[in-house]
C-alpha positions in Angstrom: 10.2 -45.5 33.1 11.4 -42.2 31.8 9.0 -39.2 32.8 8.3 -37.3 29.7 6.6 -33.4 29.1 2.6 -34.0 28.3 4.2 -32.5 24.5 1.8 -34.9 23.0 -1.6 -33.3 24.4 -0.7 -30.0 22.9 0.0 -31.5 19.6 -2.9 -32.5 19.7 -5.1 -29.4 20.7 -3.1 -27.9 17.7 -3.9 -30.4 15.3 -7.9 -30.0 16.3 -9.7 -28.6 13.0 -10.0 -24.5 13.8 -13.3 -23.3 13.0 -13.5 -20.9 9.3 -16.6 -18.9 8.3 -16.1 -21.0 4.5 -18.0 -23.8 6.6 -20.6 -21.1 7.4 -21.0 -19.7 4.1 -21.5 -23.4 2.6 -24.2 -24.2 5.4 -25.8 -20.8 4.2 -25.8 -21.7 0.2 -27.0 -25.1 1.0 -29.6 -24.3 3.1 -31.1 -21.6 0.5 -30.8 -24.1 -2.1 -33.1 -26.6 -0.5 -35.1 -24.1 0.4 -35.0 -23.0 -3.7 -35.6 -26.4 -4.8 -38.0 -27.8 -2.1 -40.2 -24.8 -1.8 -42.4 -25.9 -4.7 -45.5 -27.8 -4.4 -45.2 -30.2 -1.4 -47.5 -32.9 -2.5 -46.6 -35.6 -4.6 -45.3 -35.0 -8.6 -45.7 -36.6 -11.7 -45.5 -36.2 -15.2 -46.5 -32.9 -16.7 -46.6 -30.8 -20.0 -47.5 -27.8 -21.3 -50.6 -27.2 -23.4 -52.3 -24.6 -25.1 -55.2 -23.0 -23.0 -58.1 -24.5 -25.8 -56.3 -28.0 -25.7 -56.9 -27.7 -21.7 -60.7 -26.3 -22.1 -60.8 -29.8 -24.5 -59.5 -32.0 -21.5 -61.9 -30.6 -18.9 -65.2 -30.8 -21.3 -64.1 -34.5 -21.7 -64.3 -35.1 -17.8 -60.4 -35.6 -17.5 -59.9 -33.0 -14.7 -59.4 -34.4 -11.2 -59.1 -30.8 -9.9 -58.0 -27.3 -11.2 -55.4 -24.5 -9.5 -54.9 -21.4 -10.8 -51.6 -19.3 -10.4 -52.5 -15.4 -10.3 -49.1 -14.2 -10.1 -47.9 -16.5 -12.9 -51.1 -16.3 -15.0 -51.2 -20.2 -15.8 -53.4 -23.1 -14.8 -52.7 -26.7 -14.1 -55.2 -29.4 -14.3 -54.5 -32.8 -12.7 -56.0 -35.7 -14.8 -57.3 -38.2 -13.0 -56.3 -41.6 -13.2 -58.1 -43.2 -15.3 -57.6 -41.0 -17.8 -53.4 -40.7 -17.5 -53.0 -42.8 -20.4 -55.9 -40.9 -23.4 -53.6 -37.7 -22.2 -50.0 -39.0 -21.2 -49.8 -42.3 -23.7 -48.3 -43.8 -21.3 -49.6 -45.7 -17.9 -48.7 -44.7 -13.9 -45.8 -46.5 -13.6 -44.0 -43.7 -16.3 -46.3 -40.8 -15.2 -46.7 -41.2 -11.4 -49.7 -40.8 -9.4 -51.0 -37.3 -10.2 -49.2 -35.7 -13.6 -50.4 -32.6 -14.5 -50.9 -30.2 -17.7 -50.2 -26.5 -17.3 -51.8 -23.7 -19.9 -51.9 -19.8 -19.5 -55.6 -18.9 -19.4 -56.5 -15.2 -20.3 -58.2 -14.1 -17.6 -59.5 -15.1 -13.8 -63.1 -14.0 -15.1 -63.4 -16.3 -18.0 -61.8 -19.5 -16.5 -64.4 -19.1 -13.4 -67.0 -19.0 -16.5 -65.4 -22.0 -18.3 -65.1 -23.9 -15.2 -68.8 -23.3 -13.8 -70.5 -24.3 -16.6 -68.2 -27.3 -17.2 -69.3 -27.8 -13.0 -73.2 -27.3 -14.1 -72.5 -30.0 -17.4 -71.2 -32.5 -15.1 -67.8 -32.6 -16.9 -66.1 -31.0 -13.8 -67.2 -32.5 -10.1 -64.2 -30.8 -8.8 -63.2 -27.1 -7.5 -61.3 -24.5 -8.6 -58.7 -22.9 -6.2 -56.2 -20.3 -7.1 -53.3 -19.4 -5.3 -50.2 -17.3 -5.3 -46.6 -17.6 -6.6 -44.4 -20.0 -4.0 -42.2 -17.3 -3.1 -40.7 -19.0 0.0 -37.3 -18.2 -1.3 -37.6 -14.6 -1.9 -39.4 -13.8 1.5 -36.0 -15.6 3.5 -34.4 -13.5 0.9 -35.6 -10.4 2.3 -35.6 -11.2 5.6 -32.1 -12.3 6.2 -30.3 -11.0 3.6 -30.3 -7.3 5.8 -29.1 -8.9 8.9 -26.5 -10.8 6.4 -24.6 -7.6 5.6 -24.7 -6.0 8.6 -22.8 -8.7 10.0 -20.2 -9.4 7.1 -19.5 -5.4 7.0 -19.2 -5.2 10.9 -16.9 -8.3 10.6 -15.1 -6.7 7.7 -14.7 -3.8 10.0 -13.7 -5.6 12.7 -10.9 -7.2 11.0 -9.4 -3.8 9.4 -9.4 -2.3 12.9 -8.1 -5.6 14.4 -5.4 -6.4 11.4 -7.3 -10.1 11.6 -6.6 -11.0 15.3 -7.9 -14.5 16.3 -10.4 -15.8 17.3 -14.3 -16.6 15.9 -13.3 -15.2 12.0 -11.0 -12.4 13.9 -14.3 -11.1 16.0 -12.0 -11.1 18.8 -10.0 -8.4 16.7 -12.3 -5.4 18.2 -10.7 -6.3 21.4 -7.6 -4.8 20.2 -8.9 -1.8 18.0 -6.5 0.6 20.8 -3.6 -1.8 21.1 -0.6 -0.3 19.4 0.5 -1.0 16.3 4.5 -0.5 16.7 6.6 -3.3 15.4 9.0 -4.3 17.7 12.6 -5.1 16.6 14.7 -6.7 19.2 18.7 -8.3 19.1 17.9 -11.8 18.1 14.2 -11.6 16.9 12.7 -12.5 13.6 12.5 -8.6 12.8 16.0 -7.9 14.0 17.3 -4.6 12.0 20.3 -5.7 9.3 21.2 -2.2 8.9 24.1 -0.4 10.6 25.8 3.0 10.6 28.1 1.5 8.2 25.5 1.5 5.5 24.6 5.0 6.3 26.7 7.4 3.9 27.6 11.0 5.0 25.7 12.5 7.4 28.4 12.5 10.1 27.3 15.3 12.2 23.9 13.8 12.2 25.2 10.0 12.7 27.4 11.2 15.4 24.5 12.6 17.7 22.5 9.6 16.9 25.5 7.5 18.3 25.5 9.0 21.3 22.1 8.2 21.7 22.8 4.8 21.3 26.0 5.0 23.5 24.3 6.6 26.3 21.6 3.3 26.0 24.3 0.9 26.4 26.3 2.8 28.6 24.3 5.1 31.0 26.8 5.3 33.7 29.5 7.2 31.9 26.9 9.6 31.8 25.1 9.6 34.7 28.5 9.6 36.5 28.8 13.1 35.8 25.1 14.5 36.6 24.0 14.3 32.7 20.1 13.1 31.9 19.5 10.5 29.4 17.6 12.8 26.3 14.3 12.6 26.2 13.5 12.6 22.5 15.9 13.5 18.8 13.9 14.8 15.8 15.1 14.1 12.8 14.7 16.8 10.3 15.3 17.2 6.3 13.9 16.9 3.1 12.3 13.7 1.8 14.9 11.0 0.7 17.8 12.3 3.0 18.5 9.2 5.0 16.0 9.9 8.3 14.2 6.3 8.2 17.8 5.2 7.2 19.2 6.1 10.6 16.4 5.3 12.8 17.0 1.5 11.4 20.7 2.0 11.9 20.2 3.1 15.0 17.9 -0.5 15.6 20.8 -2.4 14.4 23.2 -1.0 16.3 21.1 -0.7 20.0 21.5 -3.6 22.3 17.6 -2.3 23.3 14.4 -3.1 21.9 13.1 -0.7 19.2 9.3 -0.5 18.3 9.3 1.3 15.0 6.1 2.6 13.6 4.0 5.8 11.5 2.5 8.6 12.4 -0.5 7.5 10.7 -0.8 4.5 12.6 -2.7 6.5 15.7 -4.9 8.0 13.3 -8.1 6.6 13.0 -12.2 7.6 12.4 -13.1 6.3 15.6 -12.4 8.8 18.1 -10.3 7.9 21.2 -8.5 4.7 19.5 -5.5 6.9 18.5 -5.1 8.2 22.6 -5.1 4.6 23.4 -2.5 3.3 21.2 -0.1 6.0 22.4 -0.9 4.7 25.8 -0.2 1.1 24.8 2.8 1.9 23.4 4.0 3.6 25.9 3.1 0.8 28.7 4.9 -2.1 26.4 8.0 0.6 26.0 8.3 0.9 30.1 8.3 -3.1 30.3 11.1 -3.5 27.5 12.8 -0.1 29.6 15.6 0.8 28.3 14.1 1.0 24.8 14.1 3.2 21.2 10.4 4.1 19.9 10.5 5.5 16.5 7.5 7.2 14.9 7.9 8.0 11.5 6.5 11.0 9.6 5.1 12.3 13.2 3.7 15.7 11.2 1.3 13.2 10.8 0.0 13.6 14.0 2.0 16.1 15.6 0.7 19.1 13.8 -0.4 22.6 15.4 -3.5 22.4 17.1 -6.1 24.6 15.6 -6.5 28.0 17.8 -9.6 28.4 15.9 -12.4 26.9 17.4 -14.8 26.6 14.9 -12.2 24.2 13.0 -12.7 21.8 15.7 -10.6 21.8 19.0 -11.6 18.0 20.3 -11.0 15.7 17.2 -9.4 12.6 17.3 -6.2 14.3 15.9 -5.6 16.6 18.6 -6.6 13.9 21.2 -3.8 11.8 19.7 -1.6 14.8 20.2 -2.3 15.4 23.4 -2.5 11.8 24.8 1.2 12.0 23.4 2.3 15.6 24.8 1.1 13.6 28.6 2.9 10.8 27.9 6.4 12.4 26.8 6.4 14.5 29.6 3.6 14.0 32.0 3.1 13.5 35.8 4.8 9.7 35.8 8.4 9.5 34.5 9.3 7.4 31.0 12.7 6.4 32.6 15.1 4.4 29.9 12.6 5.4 27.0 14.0 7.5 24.0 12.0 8.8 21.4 13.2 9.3 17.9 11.1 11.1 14.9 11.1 12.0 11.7 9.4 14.9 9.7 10.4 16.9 7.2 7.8 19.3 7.7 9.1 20.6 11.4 7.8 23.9 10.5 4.1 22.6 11.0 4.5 20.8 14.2 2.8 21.8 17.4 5.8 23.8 19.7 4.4 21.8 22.9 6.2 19.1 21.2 9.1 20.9 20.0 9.8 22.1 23.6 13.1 21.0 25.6 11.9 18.1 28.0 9.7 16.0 24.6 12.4 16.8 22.2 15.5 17.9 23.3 17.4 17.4 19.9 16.6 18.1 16.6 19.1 16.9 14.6 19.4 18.0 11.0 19.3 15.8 8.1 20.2 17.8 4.6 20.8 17.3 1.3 24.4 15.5 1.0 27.4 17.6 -0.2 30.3 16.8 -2.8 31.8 14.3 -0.1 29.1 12.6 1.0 27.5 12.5 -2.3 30.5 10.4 -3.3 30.1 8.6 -0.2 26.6 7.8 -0.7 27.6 6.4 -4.6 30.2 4.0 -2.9 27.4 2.3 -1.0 24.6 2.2 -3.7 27.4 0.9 -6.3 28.4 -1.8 -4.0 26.0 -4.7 -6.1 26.4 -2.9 -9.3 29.0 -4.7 -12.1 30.3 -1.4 -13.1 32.9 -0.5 -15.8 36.5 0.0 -13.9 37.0 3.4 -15.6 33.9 4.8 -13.9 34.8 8.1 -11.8 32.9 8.3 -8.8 34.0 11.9 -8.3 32.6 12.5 -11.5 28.8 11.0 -10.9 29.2 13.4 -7.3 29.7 16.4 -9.3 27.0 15.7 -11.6 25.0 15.4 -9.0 24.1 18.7 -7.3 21.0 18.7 -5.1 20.0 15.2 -5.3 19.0 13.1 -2.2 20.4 9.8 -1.2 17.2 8.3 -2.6 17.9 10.1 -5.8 21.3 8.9 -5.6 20.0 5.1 -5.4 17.3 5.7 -8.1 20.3 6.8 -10.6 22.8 3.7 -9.9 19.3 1.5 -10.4 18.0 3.7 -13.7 22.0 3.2 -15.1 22.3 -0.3 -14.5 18.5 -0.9 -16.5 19.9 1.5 -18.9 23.2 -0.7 -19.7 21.0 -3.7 -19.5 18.2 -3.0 -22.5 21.5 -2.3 -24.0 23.1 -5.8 -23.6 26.3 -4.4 -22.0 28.4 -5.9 -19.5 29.1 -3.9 -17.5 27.7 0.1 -16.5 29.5 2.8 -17.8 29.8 6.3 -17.4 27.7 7.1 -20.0 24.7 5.2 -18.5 25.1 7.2 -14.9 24.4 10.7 -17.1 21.9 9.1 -19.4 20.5 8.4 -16.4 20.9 11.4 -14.6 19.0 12.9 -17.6 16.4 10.4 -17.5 15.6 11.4 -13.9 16.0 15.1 -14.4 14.3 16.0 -17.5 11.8 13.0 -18.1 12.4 10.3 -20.8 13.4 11.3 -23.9 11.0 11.6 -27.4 12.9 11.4 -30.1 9.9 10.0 -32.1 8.3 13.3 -31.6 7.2 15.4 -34.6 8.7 19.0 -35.0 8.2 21.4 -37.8 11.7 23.0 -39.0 10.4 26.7 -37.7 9.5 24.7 -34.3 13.0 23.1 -34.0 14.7 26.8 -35.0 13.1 28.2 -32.7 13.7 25.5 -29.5 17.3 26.0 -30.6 17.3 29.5 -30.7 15.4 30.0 -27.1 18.2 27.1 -25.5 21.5 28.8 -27.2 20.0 32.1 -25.1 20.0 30.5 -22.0 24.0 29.1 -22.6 25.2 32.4 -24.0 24.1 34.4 -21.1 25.0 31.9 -18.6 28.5 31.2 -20.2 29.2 35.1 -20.2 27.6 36.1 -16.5 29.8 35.8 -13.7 27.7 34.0 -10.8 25.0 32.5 -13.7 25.4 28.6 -13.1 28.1 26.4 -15.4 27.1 24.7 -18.1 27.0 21.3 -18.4 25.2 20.1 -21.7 22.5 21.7 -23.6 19.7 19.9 -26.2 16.6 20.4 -28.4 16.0 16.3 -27.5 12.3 16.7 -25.8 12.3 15.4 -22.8 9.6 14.3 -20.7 7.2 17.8 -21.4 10.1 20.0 -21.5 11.2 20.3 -25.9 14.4 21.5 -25.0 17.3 22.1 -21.7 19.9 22.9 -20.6 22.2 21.3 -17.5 23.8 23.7 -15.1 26.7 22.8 -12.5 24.8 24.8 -9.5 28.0 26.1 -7.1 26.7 24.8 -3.8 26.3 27.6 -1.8 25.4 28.6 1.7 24.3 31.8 1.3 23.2 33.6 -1.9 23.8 37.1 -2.6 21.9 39.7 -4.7 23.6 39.7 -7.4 23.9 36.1 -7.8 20.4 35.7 -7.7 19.6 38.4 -10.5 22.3 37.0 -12.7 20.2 33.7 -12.6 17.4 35.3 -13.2 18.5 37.2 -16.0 20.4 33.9 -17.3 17.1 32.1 -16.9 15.0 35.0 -19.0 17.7 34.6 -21.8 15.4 31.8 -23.6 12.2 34.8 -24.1 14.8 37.2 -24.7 16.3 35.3 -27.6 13.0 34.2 -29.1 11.7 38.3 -29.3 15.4 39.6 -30.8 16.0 36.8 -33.1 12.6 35.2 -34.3 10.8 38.1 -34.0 7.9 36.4 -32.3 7.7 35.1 -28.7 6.0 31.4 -28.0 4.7 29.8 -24.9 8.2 27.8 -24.5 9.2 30.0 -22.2 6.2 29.3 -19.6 8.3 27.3 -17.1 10.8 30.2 -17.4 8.8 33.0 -16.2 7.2 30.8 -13.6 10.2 30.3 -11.7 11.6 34.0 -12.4 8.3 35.7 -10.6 8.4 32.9 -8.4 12.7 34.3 -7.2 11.0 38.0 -7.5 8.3 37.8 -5.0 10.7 35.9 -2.8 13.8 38.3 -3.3 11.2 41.7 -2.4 8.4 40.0 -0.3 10.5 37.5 1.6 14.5 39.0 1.7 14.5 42.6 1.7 16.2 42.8 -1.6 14.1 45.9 -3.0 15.0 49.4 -2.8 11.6 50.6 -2.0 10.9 47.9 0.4 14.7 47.2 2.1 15.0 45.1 4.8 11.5 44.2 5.4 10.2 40.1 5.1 6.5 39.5 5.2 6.8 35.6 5.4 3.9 34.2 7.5 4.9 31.0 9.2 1.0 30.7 10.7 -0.7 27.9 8.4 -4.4 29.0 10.3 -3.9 32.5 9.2 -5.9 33.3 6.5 -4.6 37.4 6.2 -1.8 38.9 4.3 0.8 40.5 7.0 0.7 43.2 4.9 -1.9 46.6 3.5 -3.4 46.6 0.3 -1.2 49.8 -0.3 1.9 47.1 0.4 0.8 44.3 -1.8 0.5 46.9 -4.9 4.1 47.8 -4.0 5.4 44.7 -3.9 3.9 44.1 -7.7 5.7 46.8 -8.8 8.8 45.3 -7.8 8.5 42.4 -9.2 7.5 43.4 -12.5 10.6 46.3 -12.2 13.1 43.6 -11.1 12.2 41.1 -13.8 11.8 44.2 -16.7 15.2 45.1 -15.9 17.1 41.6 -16.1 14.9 41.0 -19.2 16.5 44.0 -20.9 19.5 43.0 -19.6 19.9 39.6 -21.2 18.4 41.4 -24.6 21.5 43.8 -24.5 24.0 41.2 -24.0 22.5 38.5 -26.5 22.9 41.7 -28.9 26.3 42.1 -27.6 27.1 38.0 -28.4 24.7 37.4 -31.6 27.3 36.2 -34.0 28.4 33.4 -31.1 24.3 33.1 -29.7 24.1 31.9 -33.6 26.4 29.7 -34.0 25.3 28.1 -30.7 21.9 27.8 -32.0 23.2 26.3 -35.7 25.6 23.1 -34.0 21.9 23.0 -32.0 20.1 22.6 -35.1 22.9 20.1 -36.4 23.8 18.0 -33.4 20.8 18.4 -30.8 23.5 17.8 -27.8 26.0 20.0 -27.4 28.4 19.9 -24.2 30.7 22.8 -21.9 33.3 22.3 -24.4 31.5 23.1 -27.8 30.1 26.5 -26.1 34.2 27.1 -25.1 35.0 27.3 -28.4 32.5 30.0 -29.6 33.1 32.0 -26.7 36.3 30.9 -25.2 37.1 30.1 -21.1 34.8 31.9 -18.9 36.8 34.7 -16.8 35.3 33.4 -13.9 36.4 30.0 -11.6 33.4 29.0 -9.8 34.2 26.6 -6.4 32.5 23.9 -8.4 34.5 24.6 -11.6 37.7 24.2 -9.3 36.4 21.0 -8.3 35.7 19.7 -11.7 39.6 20.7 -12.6 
């Protein structure tokens, strides 16, 4: 006989019905309503009906009462009729009435039915007694009684299950069992969560991929390392703004590793009970030394890595700063992590405690920006990749039109383009659904169905033609690209620069922007005569650049090389006198007085082409680089962009 494995048995067990709190909750209704529908009289029915209280004063004077109850709470009475008279009330015999029917009548008070009945008692009509007796409210008593304990257990076992993410056992009771266990979801080479993505699908970036392959490097190989004295890092913190790619590269870094990653937020430590945070760093920490060499990822770690408060009456022993420093010990505490990496991500780096920025937790932090011109066109190839797009699209093109924008921005304008050439039945997306797009996403969607007055739609085009004519005429203003009285989103008119892309910005550039950008409230006060509220996003950004340029960069000639920025987010003083603040104002309104009257003088010196400009607005509502060319002719001045553009 061949020996098999006892396979069957465990089927078996598996197949055994698993107990589910429905059955409970079925028990519980069925049980209440048998209580609801049994807790009436107990004795015997029969027939009844209802009667009006003279008709029941009638049958007791006629000596057909057996015996009398009165309801206090409900206000009736019921008389049951004996049986010999069943049939001169009920027309009917005992075999269709049962043994004691009844007829029920509301009486007026307990006072005059103890009259009624007493002298029907001293007639002889009446041998019985009268009992009264209160509303059966068996019901509402087990109501009251069990309904308290009823929610205190259904919200503890709600809570229970939230803290516990529904973890087995008696309705996931067992689940508080594992309130500190860690959350981290762990992707290994093989698994069902194994990581798909690869530095392949990560576009530009290189100096940040390359220190991120070196991590992974040094994971599979250590000894080419360790050969020549080096450490294995600690910890690499990814920095940049949102959208950049960080979360991109820890997954590519999952898909690449030959080692187990556990992946998981910031917010995942956090939580109201107070210690549960400190023990899931623990347990992640104790499952990353048994999968040694390992990756663990933590995701927006500002989360829980911010500055501990040096002001005590904020609270120095929350569960926050508990997290924190359950994590500080386990980074780099007394026992040695050897074979563990940690990565993070944060684009707020400036808010994080320094314990944890120190050499020894973090020994990298690796810098993830904005893409350039090349990697933006890098990062188009990839998101283009499942888009049917028209074969005289120019990537080069969508790069260049793409100053600024993220990688996630980047993906958001392939998908907005493709949608865009769908509601329009095409086959294919072309280039002009990439810059209807781009619009989309930079201005807001466009309201063509909004209702302008003439004056209104003068003036929107005289306030945009400002902005283009001292742009097209100021050396290091911004390119044009397109201008428009279209509204958009809440904007009723813009224009589209080329923004050169920069790694330092000069004085003068800055205050030819600034004046360019005051050229829409300049144009409205020479040319309308009037000034409107249009110009409200304008002047925010313009005082916005002044108090930077005096109060930040030194750019004043009353206050030179000073910068009052204060980094300290639990500061709650100016670095600066009273004497200093009043200064600064009178910068700030000097600076931006100055470029205003600047941009009036030179939209004097360019009115004949500032109204044309404005007229093709009126006319066409779009008007492009090359229609602004013509009034004024080529700009003097090649920007780096411009050279790129060709």
């Amino acid at each position: 006989m061949e020996l098999q494995e006892p396979t069957n048995n465990k089927n078996s067990k598996n197949k055994m019905p698993r107990f589910n709190l429905t059955w409970l909750y079925i028990a519980i209704a069925v049980a209440l309503g048998y209580l609801f529908f049994a807790g009436g009289d107990s004795q015997p029915g029969g027939a009844s009906k209802n009667v009006t209280y003279t008709v029941f004063k009638q049958y007791v004077e006629q000596g057909y009462a057996n015996k009398i109850i009165a309801n206090k709470d409900a206000g009736n009475v019921r008389m049951y009729v004996k049986p010999e008279h069943i049939r001169d009330v009920f027309a009917s015999g005992v075999d269709q009435t049962g043994k004691q029917p009844f007829v029920e009548a509301d009486y007026p008070s307990a006072d005059k039915l103890d009259e009624f009945v007493s002298q029907q008692q001293e007639l002889g009509n009446f041998n019985g007694e009268l009992s009264y007796k209160r509303q059966n409210d068996t019901l509402m008593q087990l109501f009251w009684n069990i309904m308290p304990l009823l929610i205190i257990i259904f919200v503890w076992m709600f809570i229970m299950r939230r803290m516990g993410s529904g973890g087995a056992g008696f309705g996931g009771m067992s689940s508080i069992f594992n309130v500190g266990r860690s959350r981290a979801q762990l992707v290994e080479k093989g698994g069902e969560n194994e990581s798909k993505v690869t530095f392949k699908d990560v576009a530009g970036q290189a100096s940040a991929k390359q220190e991120v392959q070196e991590i992974v490097e040094f994971l599979k190989n250590p000894k080419k390392f360790t050969d020549l004295g080096g450490k294995i890092p600690k910890g690499a913190l990814l920095v940049g703004p949102p959208g950049t790619g960080k979360t991109l590269l820890a997954k590519a870094v999952a898909g690449e590793a030959d080692v187990p990653f556990f992946s998981m937020s910031g917010s995942d430590f956090v939580e109201m009970f107070v210690g549960v945070g400190a023990s899931r760093v623990r347990d992640l920490f104790r499952q990353a030394k048994e999968k040694a060499p390992c990756i663990i990822f933590i995701d927006e770690i500002d989360a829980v890595g911010r500055a501990r408060s040096r002001n005590l009456a904020m609270g120095g022993n929350d569960e926050r700063e508990s997290t924190l420093n359950q994590l500080l010990t386990e980074m780099d505490g007394f026992g040695t992590n050897s074979g563990i990496i940690i990565m993070a991500a944060t684009n707020r780096a400036d808010i994080l405690d320094k314990a944890l920025l120190r050499a020894g937790r973090f020994d990298r932090q690796i810098h993830v920006d904005l893409p350039d011109l090349k990697e933006r066109r890098e990062v188009f190839q990839v998101h283009l990749k499942p888009i049917k797009v028209d074969a005289s699209l120019d990537i080069d093109l969508l790069a260049r039109q793409t100053p600024g924008f993220s990688g996630a921005d980047i993906a958001n304008v392939c998908n907005e383009a493709a949608l865009i050439a769908a509601r329009h039945g095409k086959e294919a997306v072309t280039k002009e659904d990439f810059l209807a797009a781009v619009d989309r996403i930079v201005g807001g969607l466009e309201k063509k169905t909004k209702v302008m007055t003439d004056d209104e739609k003068r003036t929107i085009a005289i306030h945009e033609a400002g902005h283009a004519t001292i742009s097209w005429n100021l050396q290091y203003a911004n390119p044009l690209i397109k201008v428009t009285i279209v509204p958009r989103g809440r904007a009723l008119g813009a224009a589209w620069y080329l923004p050169e892309e920069r790694q330092i910005t000069t004085k003068e550039q800055m205050l030819d922007e600034m004046c360019a950008t005051l050229g829409g409230r300049a144009a409205e006060e020479l040319f309308t005569g009037h000034i409107s509220s249009g110009a409200m996003n304008d002047l925010e950004r313009v005082t916005k650049q002044a108090y930077g340029m005096i109060a930040y960069m030194g750019m004043s000639d009353r206050l030179p090389n000073v910068c009052y920025y204060n980094n300290d987010e639990y500061s709650w003083q100016r670095p600066y006198s009273e004497d200093t603040a009043r200064l600064i104002d009178e910068e700030v309104k000097r600076m931006i007085a100055e470029q205003y009257e600047r941009a009036k003088a030179l939209l004097l010196a360019k009115s004949e082409g500032h109204r044309q400009l404005a007229d093709l607005l009126v006319e066409r509502e779009v008007i492009f680089a090359e229609d602004v060319e013509k009034i004024f002719g080529k700009r003097p001045w090649t920007s780096r962009t411009e050279e790129l553009l060709g």
